[in-house]
C-alpha atoms as one frame of an Amber mdcrd trajectory, in Angstrom:
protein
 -25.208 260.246 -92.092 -26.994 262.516 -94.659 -28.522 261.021 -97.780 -29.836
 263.472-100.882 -32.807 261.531-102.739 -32.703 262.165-106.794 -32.078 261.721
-109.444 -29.256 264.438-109.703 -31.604 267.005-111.117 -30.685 270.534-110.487
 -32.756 270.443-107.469 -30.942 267.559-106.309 -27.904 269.307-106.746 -28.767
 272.196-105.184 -29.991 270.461-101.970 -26.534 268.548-102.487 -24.460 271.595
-102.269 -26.631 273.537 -99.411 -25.697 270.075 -97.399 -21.958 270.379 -98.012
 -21.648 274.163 -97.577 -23.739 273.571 -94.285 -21.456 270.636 -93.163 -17.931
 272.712 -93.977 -19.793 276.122 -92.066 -20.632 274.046 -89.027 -17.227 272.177
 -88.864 -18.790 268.627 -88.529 -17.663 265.290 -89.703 -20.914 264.082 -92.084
 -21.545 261.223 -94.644 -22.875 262.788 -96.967 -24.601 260.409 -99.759 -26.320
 260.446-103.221 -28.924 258.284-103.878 -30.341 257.589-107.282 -31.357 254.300
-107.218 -35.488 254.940-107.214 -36.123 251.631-105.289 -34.110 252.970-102.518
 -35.635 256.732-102.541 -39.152 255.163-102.202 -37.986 252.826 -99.233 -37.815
 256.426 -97.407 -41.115 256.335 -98.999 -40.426 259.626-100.546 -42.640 260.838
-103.461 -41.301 263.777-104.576 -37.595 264.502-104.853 -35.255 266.035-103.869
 -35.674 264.052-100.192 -33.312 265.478 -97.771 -32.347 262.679 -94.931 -30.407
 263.059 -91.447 -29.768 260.207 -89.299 -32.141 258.011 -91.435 -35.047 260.608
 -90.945 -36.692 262.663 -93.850 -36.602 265.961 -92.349 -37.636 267.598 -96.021
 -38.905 266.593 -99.447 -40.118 268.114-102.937 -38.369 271.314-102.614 -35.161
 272.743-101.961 -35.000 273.767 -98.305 -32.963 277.162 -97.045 -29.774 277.173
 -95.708 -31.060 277.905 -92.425 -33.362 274.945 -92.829 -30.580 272.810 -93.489
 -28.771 274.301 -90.947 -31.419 273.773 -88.615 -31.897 269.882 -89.352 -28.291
 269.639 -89.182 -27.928 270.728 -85.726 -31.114 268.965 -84.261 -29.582 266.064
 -85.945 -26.413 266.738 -84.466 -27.957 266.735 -80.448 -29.210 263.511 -80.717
């Protein structure tokens, strides 16, 4: 379960596609989620956005992460 936090800036959409490109690479079956709604980003208690979360875990926030960080989060996600 992957959730982008935005509000579909191009930041958010370039975490968005990083996340799908990821998900298609590694072959995996993912939820992969928008959320705009601002009440729900700041239940993550995210302050800046674009909030990356895996498995209902922030893993990034306020930037747009590499691939290989995405990548990365993926996979560690992925273990559990």
């Amino acid at each position: 379960d992957i959730k982008i936090l935005g509000t579909g800036c191009a930041k958010c959409r370039a975490v968005e596609k990083e996340v799908k490109e990821v998900v298609d690479e590694l072959g995996i079956d993912a939820n992969v989620e928008e959320v705009k709604d601002m009440a729900k980003i700041m239940e993550y208690k995210v302050m800046m956005t674009p909030g990356l979360v895996i498995d209902g875990t922030v893993v990034s926030s306020g930037h747009v992460p590499s691939r290989k960080d995405v990548r990365k989060y993926i996979e560690q996600a992925n273990k559990s």
